[in-house]
C-alpha positions in Angstrom: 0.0 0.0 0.0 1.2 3.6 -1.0 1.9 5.9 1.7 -0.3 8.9 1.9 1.4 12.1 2.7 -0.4 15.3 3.2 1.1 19.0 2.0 -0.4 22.2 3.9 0.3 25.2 1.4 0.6 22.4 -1.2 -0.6 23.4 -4.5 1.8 26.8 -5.2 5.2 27.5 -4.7 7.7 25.1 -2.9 4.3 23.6 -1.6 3.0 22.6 -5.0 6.7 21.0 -6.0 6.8 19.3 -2.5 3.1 17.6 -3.8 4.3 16.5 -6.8 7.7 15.3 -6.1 5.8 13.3 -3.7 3.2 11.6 -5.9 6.4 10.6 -8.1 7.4 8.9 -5.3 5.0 6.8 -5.4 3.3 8.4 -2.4 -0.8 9.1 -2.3 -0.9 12.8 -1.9 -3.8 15.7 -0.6 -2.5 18.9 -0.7 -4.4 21.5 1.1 -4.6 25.4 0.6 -5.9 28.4 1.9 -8.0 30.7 -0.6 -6.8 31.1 -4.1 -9.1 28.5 -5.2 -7.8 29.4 -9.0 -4.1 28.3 -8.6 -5.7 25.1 -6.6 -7.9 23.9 -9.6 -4.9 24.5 -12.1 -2.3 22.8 -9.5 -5.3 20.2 -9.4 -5.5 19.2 -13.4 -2.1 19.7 -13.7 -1.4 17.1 -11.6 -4.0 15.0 -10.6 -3.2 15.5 -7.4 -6.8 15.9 -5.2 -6.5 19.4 -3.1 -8.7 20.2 0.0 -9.2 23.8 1.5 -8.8 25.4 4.4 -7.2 27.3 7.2 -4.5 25.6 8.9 -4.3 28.6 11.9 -8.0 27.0 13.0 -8.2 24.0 15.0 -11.2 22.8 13.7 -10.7 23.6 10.4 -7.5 21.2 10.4 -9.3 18.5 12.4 -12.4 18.2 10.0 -9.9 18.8 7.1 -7.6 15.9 7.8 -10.4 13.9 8.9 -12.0 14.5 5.5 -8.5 13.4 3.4 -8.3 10.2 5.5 -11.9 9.2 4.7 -10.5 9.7 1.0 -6.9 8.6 0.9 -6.5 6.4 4.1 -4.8 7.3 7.4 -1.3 10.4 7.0 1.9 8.7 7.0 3.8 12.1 6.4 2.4 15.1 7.4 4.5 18.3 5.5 4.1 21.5 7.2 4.6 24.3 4.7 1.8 26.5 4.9 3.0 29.8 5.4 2.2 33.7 5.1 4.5 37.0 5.8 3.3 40.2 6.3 6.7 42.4 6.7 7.2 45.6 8.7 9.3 47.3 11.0 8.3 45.9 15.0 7.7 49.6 15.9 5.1 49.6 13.1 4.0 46.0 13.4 -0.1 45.9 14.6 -1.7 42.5 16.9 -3.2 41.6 13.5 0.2 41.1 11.6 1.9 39.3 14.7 -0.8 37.2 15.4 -1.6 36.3 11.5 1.9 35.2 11.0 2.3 33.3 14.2 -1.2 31.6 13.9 -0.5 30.2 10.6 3.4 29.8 10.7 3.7 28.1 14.0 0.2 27.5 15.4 -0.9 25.7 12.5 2.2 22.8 13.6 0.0 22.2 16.3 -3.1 22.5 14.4 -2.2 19.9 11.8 0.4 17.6 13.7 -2.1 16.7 16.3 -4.5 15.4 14.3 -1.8 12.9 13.1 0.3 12.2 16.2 -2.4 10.0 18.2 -2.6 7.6 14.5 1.4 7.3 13.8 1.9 6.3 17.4 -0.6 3.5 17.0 0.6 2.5 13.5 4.5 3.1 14.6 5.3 4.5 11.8 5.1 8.8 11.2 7.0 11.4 9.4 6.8 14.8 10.4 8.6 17.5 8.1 8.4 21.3 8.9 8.8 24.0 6.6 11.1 26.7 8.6 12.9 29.2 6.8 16.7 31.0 6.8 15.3 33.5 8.7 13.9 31.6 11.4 17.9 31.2 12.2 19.4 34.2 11.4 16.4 36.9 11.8 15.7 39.7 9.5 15.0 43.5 9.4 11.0 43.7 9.2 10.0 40.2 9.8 10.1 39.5 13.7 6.8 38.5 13.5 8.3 35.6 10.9 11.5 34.8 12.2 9.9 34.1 15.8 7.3 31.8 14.1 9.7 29.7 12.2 12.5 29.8 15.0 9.4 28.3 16.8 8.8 25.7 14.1 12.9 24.0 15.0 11.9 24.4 18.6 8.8 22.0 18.1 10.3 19.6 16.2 13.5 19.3 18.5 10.8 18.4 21.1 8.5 16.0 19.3 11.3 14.7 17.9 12.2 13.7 21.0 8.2 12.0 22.3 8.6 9.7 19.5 12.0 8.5 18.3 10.8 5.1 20.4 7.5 4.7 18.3 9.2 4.7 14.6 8.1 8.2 14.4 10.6 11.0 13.1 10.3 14.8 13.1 12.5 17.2 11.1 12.1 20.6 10.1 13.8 22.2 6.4 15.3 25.8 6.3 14.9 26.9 3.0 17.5 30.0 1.9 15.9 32.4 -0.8 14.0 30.1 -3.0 12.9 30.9 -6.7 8.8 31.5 -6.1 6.0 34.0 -6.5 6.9 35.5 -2.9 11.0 36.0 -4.1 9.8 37.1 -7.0 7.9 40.0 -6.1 11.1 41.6 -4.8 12.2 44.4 -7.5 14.8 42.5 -9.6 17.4 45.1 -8.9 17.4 44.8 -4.9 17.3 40.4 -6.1 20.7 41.2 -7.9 22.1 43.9 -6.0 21.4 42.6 -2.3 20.2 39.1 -2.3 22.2 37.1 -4.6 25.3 38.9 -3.7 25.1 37.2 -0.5 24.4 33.6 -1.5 27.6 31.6 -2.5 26.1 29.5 -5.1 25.5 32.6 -6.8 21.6 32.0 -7.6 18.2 32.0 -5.8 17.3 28.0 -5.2 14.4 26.2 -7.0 11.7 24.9 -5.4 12.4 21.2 -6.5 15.4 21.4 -4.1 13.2 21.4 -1.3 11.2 18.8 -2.7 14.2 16.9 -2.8 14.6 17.2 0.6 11.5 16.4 1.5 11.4 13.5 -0.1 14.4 12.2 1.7 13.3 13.0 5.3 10.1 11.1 4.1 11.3 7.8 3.1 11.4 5.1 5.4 14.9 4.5 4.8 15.5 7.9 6.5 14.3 6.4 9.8 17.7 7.4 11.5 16.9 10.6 11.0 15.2 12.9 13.7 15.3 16.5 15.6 17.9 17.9 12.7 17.4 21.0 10.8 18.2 20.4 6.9 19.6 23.7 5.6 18.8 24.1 2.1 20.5 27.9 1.4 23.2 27.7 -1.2 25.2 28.0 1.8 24.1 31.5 3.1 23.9 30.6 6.5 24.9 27.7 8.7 23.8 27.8 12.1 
């Protein structure tokens, strides 16, 4: 029986190459979303790959969600947590509303989503857990404390639930993506991209989004059962804490 592996944020960006470098895995794949039901149903032709929507920073929304992808696809082996929104500006400036959407969705929704799934890996002995953290969850950045404290927060959990299961076949690992080649890059004027981002990356070039796929579908196999608490750094060697 194929695994089934569930993507939060899963039909656009790194989310949507995470789904499909999945599926060619042989994997059984939901990928859930948010709101822009037009990338969802393109994602969804494209690649045949069933998509389910809602808000990963509600409770309930995830437990009826994931409740509704098992009755489809059958229990979550591996549960990615990518889902993730920024909204940028100086702390001085920064309103409730922008601190708590960013830590709702990019750290809340780890607890949201995870324990839904926790309870059924540790019966099943069997679990993989992979977070989506981020460069700057590590190193901070000017205008995103909001951010960085959520996906700092994202390696602190899995550290820790790493820990509660390594007995029960379980692992839990978290991915810190550098500056990776998406819509959300991409909206930074191509001038400041050459001028002040690339400059700093010693491969010389923003990453793709099938390099954290690649990742992910490492951390996922069952070969990578050895594997647990560590922080894959995926930057073009930008930063290594």
């Amino acid at each position: 029986m194929a695994r089934v592996a569930l993507v939060t944020g899963g039909t656009r960006g790194i989310g949507a190459a995470i789904s499909k470098a999945m599926k060619a895995a042989g994997y059984k794949v939901a990928a859930s979303y948010a709101g822009n039901d037009a990338a969802a149903e393109k994602f969804k032709a494209e690649s045949g790959i069933p998509v389910y929507k809602w808000d990963v920073a509600s409770f309930d929304a995830c437990a009826a969600g994931v409740k509704q992808v098992e009755a489809d696809l059958g229990p979550v082996d591996v549960l990615v947590n990518n889902a993730g929104i920024t909204k940028d500006t100086a702390f001085h400036k920064m309103t409730l509303e922008q601190w708590n959407a960013v830590i709702n969705t990019n750290l809340g929704s780890l607890f949201n989503m995870t324990r839904q799934v926790i309870e059924g890996m540790r019966a099943r002995k069997f679990g993989r857990v992979i977070s989506i953290s981020s460069i700057n969850g590590q190193k901070g950045q000017f205008g995103q404390v909001n951010y960085s404290a959520a996906k700092a927060g994202d390696i602190g959990f899995t550290k820790a639930l790493a820990l509660e299961n390594a007995k029960g076949g379980i692992t839990v690992n978290v991915i810190c993506p550098g500056y990776i080649n998406t819509e959300m890059v991409q909206a930074v004027p191509k001038d400041v991209l050459e001028k002040n981002v690339i400059p700093q990356i010693p491969v010389n070039r923003l990453g793709e989004p099938e390099e954290i796929a690649r990742a992910v579908v490492f951390l996922a196999a069952d070969e990578a059962g050895f594997i647990t608490g560590s922080t894959l750094t995926v930057n073009g060697g930008q930063y290594h804490a």
